[in-house]
C-alpha positions in Angstrom: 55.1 0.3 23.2 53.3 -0.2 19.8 50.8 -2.7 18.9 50.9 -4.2 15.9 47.4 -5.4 14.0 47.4 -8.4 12.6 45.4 -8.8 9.3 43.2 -11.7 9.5 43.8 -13.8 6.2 40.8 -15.7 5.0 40.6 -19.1 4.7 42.3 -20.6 1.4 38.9 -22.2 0.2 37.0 -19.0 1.1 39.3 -16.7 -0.5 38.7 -19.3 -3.7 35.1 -19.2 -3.7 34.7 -15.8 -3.2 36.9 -14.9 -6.5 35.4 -17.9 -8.0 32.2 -15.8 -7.2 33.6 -12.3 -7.9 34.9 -13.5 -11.6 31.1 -15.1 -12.5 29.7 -11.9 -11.3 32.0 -10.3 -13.9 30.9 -12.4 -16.9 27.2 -11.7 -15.9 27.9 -8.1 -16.0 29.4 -8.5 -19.6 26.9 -10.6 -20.9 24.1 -7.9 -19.8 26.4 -4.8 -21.3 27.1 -6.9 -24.5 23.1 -7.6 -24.9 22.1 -4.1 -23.9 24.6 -2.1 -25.9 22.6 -4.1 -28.9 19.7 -1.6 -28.0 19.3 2.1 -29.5 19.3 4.8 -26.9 15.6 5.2 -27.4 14.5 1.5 -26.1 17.0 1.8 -23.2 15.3 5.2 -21.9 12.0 3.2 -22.5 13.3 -0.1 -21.0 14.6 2.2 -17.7 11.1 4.2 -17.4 9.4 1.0 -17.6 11.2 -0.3 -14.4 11.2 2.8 -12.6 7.0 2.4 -13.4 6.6 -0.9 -12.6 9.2 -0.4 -9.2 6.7 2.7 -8.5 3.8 1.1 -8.4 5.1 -1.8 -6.6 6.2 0.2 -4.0 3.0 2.1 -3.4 0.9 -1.3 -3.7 3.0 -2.7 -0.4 2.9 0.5 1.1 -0.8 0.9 0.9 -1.5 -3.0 1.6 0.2 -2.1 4.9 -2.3 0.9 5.7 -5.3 -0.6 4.9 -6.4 -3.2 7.7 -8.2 -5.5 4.5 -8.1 -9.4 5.3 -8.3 -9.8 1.1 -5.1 -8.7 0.6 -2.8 -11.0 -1.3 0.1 -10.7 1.4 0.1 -9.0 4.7 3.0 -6.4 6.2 3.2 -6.6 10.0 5.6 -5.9 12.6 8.5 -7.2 13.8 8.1 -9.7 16.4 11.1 -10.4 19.0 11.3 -13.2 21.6 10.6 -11.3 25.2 13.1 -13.0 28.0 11.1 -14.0 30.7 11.9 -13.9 34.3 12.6 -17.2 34.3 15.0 -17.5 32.3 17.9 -14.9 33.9 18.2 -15.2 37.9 21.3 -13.3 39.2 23.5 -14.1 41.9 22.5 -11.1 44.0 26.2 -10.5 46.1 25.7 -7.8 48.8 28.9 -6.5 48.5 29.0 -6.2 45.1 25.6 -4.2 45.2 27.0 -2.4 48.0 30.1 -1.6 45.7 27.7 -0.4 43.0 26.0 1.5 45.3 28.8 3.5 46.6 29.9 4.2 43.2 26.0 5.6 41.2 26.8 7.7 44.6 29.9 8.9 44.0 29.3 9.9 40.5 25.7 11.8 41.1 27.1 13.6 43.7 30.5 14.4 41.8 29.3 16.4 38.6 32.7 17.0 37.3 33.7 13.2 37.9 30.3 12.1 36.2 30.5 14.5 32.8 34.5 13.1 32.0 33.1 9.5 33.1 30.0 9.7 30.5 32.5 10.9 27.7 35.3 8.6 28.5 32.9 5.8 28.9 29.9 6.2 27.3 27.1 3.8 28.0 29.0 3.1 31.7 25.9 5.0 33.7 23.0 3.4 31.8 24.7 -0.2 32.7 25.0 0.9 36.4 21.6 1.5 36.0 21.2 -1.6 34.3 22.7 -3.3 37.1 20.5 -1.4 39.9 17.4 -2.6 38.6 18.5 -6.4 37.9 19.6 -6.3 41.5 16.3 -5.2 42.6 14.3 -8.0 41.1 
């Protein structure tokens, strides 16, 4: 039996905006070609080794205001920050038999070797959630 895909169509307004956007994106593109071809291949080189400078040097500015632990600088770079889940927040259901079930199986497949390498390539990702699972039961 074959499954056929179907191809998701976009919404009639979004496919309009989108070429509404993809045809102004296209005159920009002109107008920068027609004012630019006005230049002699001498100013253009200059024009580009100017940006490449000034990109340069911006680039080695942030990356050396991130070094440098100075309070003076105009803008700071600092990590990352993500929202930690508290304990609070996530309670499981702890069923016996269901942990019993898991169980069983994290048995099964470390004592079966052959079992456990076809499992890990058929499912990858399938023994780090049992895992997963072990140490949310725990709690």
């Amino acid at each position: 039996m074959k499954f056929k895909i179907k191809k998701s169509e976009l919404h009639p307004l979004l496919k309009r905006l989108l070429m509404r956007l993809h045809q102004q994106l296209l005159n920009g593109a002109a107008f920068l070609q027609q004012k630019t071809n006005q230049y002699s291949a001498r100013k253009r080189k200059i024009l580009l080794l100017a940006f490449c400078i000034i990109f340069v040097l911006a680039s080695t500015l942030v990356t050396v205001c991130s070094l440098v632990k100075d309070n003076t600088a105009p803008y700071k770079v600092t990590r990352i920050r993500f929202i930690p889940l508290r304990d609070t927040l996530f309670h499981p259901v702890v069923n016996p038999a269901a942990y019993d079930r898991i169980q069983q199986f994290k048995e099964y497949v470390d004592t079966n070797k052959n079992f456990r390498d076809s499992l890990s390539r058929r499912r990858p990702g399938l023994i780090d959630t049992i895992k997963l699972l072990e140490k949310i039961y725990k709690k």
